[in-house]
C-alpha positions as CSV (number, residue, x, y, z in Angstrom):
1,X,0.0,0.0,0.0
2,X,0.9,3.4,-0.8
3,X,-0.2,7.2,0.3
4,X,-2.1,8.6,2.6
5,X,-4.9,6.6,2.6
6,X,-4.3,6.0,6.4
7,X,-3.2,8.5,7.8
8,X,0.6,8.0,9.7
9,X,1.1,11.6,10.0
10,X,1.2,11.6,13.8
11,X,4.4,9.4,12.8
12,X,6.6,12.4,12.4
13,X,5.8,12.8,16.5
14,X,7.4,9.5,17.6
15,X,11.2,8.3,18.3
16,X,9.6,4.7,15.9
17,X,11.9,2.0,18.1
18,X,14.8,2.6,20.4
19,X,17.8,3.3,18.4
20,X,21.5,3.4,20.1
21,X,22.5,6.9,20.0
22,X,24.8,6.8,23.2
23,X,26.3,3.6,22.8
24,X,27.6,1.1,21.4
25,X,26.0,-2.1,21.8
26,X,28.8,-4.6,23.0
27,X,30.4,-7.3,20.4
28,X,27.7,-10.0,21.3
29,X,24.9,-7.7,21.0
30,X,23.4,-8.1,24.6
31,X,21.6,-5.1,26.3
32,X,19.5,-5.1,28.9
33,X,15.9,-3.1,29.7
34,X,14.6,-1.7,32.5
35,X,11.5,-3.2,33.4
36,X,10.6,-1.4,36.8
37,X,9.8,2.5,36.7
38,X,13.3,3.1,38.7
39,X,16.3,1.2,39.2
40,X,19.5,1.8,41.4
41,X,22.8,1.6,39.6
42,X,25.0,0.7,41.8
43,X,28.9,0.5,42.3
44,X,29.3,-2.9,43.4
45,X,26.6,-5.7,42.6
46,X,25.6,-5.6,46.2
47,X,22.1,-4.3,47.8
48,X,24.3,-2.7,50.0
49,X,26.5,-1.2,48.0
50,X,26.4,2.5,47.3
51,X,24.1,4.1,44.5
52,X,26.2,5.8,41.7
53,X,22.9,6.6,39.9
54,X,18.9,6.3,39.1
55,X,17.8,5.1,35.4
56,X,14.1,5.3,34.7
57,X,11.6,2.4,32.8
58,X,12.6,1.0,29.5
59,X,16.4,2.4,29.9
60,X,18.3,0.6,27.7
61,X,21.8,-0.3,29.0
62,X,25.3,-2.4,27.3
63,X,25.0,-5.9,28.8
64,X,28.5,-6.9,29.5
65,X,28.4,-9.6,31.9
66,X,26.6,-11.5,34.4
67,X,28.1,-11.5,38.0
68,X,27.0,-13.6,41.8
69,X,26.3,-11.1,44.2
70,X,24.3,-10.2,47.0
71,X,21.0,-9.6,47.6
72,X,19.7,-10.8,50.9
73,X,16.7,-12.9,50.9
74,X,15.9,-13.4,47.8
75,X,16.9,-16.4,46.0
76,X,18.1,-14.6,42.5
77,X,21.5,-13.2,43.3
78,X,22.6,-12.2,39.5
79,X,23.8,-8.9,38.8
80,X,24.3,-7.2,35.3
81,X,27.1,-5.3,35.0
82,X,27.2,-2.1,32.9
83,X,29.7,0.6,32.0
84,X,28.0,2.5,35.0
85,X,27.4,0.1,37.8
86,X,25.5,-3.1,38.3
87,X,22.0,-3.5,38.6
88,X,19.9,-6.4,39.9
89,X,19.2,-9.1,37.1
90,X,15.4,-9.1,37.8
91,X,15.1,-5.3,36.8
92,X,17.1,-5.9,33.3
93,X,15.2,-7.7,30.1
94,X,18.2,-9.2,27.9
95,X,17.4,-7.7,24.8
96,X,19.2,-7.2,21.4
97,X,19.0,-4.5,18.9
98,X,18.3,-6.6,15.5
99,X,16.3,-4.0,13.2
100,X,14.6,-6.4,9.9
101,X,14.3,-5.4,6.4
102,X,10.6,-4.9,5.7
103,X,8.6,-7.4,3.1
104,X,6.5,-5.9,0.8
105,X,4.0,-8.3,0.5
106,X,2.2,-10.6,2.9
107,X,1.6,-14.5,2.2
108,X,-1.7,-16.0,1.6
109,X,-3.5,-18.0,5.3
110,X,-6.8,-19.2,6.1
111,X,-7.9,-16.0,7.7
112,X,-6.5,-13.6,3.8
113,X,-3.6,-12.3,3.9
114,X,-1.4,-11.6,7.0
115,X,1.8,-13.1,9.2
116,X,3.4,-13.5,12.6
117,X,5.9,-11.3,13.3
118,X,8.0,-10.6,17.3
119,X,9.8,-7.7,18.3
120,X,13.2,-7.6,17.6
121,X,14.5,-4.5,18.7
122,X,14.1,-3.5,22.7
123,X,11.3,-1.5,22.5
124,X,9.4,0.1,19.8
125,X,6.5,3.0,19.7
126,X,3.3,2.7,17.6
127,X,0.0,4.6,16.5
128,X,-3.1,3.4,17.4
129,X,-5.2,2.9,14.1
130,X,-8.1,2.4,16.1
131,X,-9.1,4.7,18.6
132,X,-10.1,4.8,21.7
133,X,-7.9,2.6,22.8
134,X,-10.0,-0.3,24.2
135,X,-7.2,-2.6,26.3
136,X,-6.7,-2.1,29.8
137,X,-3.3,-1.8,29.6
138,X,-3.7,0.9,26.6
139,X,-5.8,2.9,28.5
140,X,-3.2,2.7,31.7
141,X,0.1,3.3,30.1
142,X,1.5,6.7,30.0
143,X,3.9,5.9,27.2
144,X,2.5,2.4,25.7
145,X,5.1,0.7,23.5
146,X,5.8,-2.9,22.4
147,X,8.9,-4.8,24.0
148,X,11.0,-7.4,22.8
149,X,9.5,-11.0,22.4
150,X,6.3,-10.1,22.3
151,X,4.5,-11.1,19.0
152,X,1.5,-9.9,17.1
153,X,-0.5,-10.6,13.9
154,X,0.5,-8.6,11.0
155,X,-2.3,-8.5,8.5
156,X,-1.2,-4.9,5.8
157,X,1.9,-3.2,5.2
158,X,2.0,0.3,4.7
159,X,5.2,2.2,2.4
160,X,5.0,6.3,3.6
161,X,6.3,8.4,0.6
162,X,9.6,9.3,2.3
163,X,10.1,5.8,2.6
164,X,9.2,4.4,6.0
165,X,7.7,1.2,6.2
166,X,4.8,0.2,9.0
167,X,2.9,-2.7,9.6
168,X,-0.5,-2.6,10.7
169,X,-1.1,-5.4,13.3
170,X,-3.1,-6.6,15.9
171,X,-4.0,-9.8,18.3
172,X,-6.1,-12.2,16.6
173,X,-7.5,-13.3,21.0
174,X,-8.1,-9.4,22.3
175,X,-9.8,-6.3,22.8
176,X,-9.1,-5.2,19.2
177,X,-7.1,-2.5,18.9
178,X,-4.6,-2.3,16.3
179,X,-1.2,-0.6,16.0
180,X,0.4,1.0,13.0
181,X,4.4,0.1,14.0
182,X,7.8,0.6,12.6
183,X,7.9,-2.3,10.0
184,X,11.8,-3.1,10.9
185,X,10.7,-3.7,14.9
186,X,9.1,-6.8,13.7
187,X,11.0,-10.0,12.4
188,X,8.3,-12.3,10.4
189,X,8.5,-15.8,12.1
190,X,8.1,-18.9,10.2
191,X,6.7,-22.3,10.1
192,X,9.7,-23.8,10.4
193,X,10.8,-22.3,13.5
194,X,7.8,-23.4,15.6
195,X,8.0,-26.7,13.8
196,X,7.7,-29.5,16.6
197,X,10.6,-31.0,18.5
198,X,11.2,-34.7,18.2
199,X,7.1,-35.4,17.6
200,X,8.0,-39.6,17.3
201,X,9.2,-39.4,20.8
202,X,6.6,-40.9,23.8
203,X,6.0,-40.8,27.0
204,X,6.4,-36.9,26.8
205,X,5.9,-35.2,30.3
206,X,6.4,-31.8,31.8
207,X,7.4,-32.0,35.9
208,X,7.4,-28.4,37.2
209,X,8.7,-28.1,41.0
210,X,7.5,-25.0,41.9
211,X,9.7,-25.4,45.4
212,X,12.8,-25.4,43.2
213,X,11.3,-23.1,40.7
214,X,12.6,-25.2,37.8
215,X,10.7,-26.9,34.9
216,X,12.1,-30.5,33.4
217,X,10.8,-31.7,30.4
218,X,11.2,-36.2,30.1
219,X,10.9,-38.3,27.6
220,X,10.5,-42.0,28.7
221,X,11.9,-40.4,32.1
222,X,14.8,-39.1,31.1
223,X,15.5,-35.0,31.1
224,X,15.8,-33.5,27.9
225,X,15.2,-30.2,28.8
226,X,15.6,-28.2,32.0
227,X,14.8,-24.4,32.6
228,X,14.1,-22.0,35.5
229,X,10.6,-20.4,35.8
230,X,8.6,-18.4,38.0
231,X,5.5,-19.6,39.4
232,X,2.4,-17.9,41.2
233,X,3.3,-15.7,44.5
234,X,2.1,-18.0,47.4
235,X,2.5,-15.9,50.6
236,X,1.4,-12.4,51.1
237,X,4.1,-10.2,53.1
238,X,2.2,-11.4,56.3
239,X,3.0,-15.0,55.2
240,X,-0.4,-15.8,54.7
241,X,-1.7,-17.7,51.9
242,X,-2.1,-15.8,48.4
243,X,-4.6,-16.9,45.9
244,X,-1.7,-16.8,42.8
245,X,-0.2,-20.1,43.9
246,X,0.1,-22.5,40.5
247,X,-2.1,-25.2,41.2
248,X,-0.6,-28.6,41.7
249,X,-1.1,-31.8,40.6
250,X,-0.9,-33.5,37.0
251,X,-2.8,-31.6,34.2
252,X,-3.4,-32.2,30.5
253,X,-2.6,-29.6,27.8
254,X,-5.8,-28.8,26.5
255,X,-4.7,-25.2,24.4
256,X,-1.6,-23.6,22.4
257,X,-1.8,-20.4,21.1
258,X,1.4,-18.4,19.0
259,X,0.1,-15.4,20.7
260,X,-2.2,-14.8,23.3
261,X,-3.7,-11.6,25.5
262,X,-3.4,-12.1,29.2
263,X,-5.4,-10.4,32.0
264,X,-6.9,-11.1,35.3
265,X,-7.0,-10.2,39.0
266,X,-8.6,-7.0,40.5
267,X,-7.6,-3.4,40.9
268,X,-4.3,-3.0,42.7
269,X,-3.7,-6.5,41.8
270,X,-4.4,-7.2,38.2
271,X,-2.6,-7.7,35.0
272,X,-3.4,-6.7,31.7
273,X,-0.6,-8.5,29.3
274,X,-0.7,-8.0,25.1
275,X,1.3,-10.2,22.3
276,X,2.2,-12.6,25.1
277,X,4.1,-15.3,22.9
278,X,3.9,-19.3,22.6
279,X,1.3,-19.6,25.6
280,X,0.7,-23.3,26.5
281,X,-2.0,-23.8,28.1
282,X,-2.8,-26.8,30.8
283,X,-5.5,-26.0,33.4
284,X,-8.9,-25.5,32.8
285,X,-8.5,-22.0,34.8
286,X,-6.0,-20.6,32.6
287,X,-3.1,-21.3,33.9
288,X,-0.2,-21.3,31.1
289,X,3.5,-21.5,30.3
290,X,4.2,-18.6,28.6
291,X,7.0,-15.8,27.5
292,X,7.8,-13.2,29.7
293,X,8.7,-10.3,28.7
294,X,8.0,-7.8,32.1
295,X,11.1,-9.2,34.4
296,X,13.9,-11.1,34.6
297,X,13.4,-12.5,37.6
298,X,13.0,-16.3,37.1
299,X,13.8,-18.8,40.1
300,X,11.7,-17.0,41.9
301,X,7.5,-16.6,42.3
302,X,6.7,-13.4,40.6
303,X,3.1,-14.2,38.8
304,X,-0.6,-14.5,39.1
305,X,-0.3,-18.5,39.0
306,X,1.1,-18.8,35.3
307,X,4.4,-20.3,34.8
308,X,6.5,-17.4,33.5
309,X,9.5,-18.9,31.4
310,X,12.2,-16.4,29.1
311,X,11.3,-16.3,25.9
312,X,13.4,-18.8,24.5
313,X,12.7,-21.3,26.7
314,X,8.5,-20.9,26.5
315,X,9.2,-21.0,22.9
316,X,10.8,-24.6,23.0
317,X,8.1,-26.6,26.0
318,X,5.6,-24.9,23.1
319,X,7.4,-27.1,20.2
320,X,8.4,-30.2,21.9
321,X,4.7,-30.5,23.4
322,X,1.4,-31.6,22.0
323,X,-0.5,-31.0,20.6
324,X,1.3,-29.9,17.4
325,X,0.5,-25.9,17.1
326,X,0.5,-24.9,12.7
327,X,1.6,-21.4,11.8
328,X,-1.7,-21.6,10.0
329,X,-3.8,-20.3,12.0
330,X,-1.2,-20.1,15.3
331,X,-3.8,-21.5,18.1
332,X,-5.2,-25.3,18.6
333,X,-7.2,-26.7,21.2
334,X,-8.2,-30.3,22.1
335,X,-10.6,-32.3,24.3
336,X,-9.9,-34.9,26.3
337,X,-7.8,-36.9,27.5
338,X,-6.0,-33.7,26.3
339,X,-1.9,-33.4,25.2
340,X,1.3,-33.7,27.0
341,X,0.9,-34.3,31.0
342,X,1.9,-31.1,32.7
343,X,3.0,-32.3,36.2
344,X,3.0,-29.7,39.6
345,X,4.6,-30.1,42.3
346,X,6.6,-28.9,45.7
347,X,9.6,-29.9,46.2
């Protein structure tokens, strides 16, 4: 598409995606983002240690190393260090800075024309097509933007005369508002990277220990894959019972979905999630494996009773399970006796 049919004027307002204007990224490409509204730099990766500095939400900072430090009673006790200081793991999503050459066409699915596409660059701004915005989360933000991992349905691409190129996408499971983005923010997925893993295998079986905060996948018993999660908060600061705890006990997958909105709870206490990717889907209530995209805190309980898993690893459970997920359309669900046994436990 060409012109102004559309309208992307208010375009020419926005920064488009997060660019590095004050740094170099490091050789291997790692940065981190803040994911809290403030953070504490600090000059040794210690609580304790002194503040050299404040950076606000969605900072983006050089990656250059992981380091063991200290941070009393809490279980993660990583520390990214920075040209400036350290800062505490859980406040830093790894991200990378990999900008995509836009297509100019999109290919043919069962729902017209239209593709799956993830965030590739840290963060990157939009224009809603549709307004008002609908989402809770829309409504909420002060500066709404889409993050790294997350991934959306892209259905028309747009060519501005000066150039620019912008998808117009959406989520095919929410409140329906759409985005007009930068179209080199988004890298197209493809079939063949959410193609199963080992599908002849049996005896396939997810054992979560949500003591040990650790997810194992089995085949005939033995571990073939192994990853750290975060499960549902189960004590209030009073150390009284909290209603996020993941359930327990064996479950069936019964839904898997490329992209799925999230929300849930009350005021105060709720969560309103878009574009949350490769969402696997085992309890009857909702409860999921899923990307994360909002900390970096995994090994410890941080959610509403989802497993929270990074990216990478959500996006492998979702391949090697079953049911099998096609690109075309992105979403299955099954009855009984359901897919891959999800199993919960404590310790």
């Amino acid at each position: 598409m060409r012109g102004a049919a559309i309208g992307l004027g208010a375009f020419a307002l926005l920064p488009g995606r997060w660019t590095a204007e004050e740094f170099e990224a490091p050789e291997d490409g790692r940065l981190g983002r803040v994911t809290v509204d403030r953070v504490d730099v600090r000059a040794g990766p210690s609580i304790d240690s002194p503040s050299v500095g404040v950076l606000d939400a969605d900072t983006i900072v050089p990656w250059l190393r992981e380091r063991t430090g200290s941070h009393p009673l809490r279980t993660n006790q990583r520390w990214v260090e920075t040209p400036e200081g350290y800062i505490w793991s859980a406040n830093l999503q790894p991200v990378r800075d990999q900008p995509n050459t836009p297509v100019s066409s999109l290919p043919s699915t069962s729902l017209g024309e239209g593709m799956w596409a993830q965030v590739s660059v840290p963060w990157t701004d939009f224009v809603l097509a549709n307004p008002p915005a609908r989402s809770p989360w829309l409504r909420s933000a002060s500066k709404p933007r889409l993050y790294s991992s997350q991934v959306f349905w892209v259905d028309q691409v747009k060519t501005e005369s000066d150039g620019r190129t912008f998808y117009r996408v959406f989520e095919r499971y929410g409140y329906g508002d759409i985005f007009w983005v930068p179209a080199e923010s988004l890298r197209p997925l493809t079939a063949e990277e959410i193609a199963p893993i080992n599908p002849e295998a049996e005896d396939k079986r997810v054992l979560v220990d949500v003591t040990r905060q650790s997810l194992s996948c089995l085949e005939g018993g033995i571990e073939v894959f192994y990853c750290r999660i975060s499960s549902g908060v189960r004590l209030n600061s009073d150390d009284t019972a909290k209603e996020w705890a993941t359930p327990l006990g064996p479950f069936r997958i019964w839904r898997k979905v490329i992209s799925l909105h999230m929300s849930g709870g009350t005021t105060g206490g709720g969560y309103d999630l878009p574009g949350i990717a490769f969402t696997t889907l085992f309890s009857g209530t909702g409860v999921a494996i899923h990307s994360t995209f909002w900390h970096n805190n995994f090994g410890e309980p941080m959610s509403h009773g989802c497993l929270n898993a990074r990216p990478e690893d959500a996006k492998w459970v979702f391949r090697w399970t079953n049911p099998v997920v096609a690109y075309d359309p992105g979403d299955v669900t099954i009855g009984m006796p359901g897919g891959t046994i999800v199993e919960v436990v404590e310790g």
